[in-house]
C-alpha positions as CSV (number, residue, x, y, z in Angstrom):
1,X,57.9,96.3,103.1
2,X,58.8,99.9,104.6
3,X,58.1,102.3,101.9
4,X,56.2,99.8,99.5
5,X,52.9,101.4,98.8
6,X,49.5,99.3,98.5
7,X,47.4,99.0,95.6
8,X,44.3,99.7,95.6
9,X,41.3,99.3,93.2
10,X,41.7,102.2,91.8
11,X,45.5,100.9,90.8
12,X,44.1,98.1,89.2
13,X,42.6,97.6,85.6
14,X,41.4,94.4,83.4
15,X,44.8,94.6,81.8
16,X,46.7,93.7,85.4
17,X,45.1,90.2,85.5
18,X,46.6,87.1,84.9
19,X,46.0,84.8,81.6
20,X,42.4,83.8,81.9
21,X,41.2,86.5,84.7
22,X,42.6,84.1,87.1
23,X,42.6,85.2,90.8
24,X,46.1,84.2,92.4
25,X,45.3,85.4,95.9
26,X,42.4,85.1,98.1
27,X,40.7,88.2,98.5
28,X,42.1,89.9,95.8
29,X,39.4,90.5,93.3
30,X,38.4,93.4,95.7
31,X,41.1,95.5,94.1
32,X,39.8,94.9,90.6
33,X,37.4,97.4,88.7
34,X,35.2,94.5,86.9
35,X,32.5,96.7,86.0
36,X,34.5,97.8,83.1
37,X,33.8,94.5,81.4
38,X,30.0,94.8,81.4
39,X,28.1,95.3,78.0
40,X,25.0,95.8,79.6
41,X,24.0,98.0,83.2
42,X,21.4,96.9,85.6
43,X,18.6,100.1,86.1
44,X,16.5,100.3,89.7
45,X,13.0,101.9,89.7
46,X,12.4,102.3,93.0
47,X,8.8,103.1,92.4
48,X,8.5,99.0,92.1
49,X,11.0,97.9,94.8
50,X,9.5,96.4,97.1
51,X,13.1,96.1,99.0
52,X,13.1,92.2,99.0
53,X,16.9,91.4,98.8
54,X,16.5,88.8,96.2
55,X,18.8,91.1,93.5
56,X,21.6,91.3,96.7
57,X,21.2,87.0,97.6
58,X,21.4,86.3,94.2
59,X,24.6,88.3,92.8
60,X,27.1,86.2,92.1
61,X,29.7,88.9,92.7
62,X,28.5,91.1,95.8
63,X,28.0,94.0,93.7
64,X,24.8,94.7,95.2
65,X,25.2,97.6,97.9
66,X,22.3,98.0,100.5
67,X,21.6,101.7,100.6
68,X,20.2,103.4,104.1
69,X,17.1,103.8,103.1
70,X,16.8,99.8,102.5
71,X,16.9,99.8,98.9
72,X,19.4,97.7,96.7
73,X,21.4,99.5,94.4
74,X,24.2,97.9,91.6
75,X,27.7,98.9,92.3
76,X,28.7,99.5,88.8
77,X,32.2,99.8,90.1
78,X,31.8,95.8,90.4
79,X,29.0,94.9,88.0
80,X,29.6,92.7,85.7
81,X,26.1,93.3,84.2
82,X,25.0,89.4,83.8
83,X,21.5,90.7,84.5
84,X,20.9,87.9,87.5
85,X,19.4,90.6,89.6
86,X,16.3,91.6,86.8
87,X,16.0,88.2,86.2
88,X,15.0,87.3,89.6
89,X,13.1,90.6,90.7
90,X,9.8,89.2,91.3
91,X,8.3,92.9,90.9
92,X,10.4,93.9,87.8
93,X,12.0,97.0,89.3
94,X,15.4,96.3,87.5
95,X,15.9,96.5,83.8
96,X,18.9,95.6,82.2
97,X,20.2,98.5,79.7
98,X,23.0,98.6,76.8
99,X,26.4,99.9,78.2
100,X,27.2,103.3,77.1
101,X,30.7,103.8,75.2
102,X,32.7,105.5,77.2
């Protein structure tokens, strides 16, 4: 392994998967930039955050980062943008907006 460099997620793209998106190692699906895959991008107003947690517990795919000042914020590095975090916002501080093209 002596001169063998590591990926990283910034190596990886939706193209270096395997048939189906199928993860082949534990752990792995660190190292992949999902967000890419999103049609639609979760939106915060932290005017109506009441800093519950709820969007965090409920994400099926950790992409929701606690910030230091205790709000939750989308990492749209990992966001697949299923919209699971404004569905269960029970003060409706996330909205769900079309994806840009990029």
């Amino acid at each position: 392994m002596a001169g063998k460099k590591l990926k990283t997620a910034y190596d990886f793209t939706w193209r270096d998967l395997e048939v189906g998106n199928i993860l082949t190692e534990a752990g792995n699906a660190s190292l992949r930039r999902t967000g890419d895959w999103r049609s639609e991008r979760p939106i915060l107003d932290k005017a109506k955050c009441n800093k519950c947690g709820l969007c965090w517990l409920y994400c099926p795919d950790a992409a929701i980062k606690v910030l230091e000042d205790g709000y939750y914020e989308p990492d749209l590095y990992y966001c697949k943008g299923c919209g699971i975090c404004a569905k269960v916002c029970p003060r409706e501080a996330i909205t769900m907006i079309e994806e840009e093209e990029k």
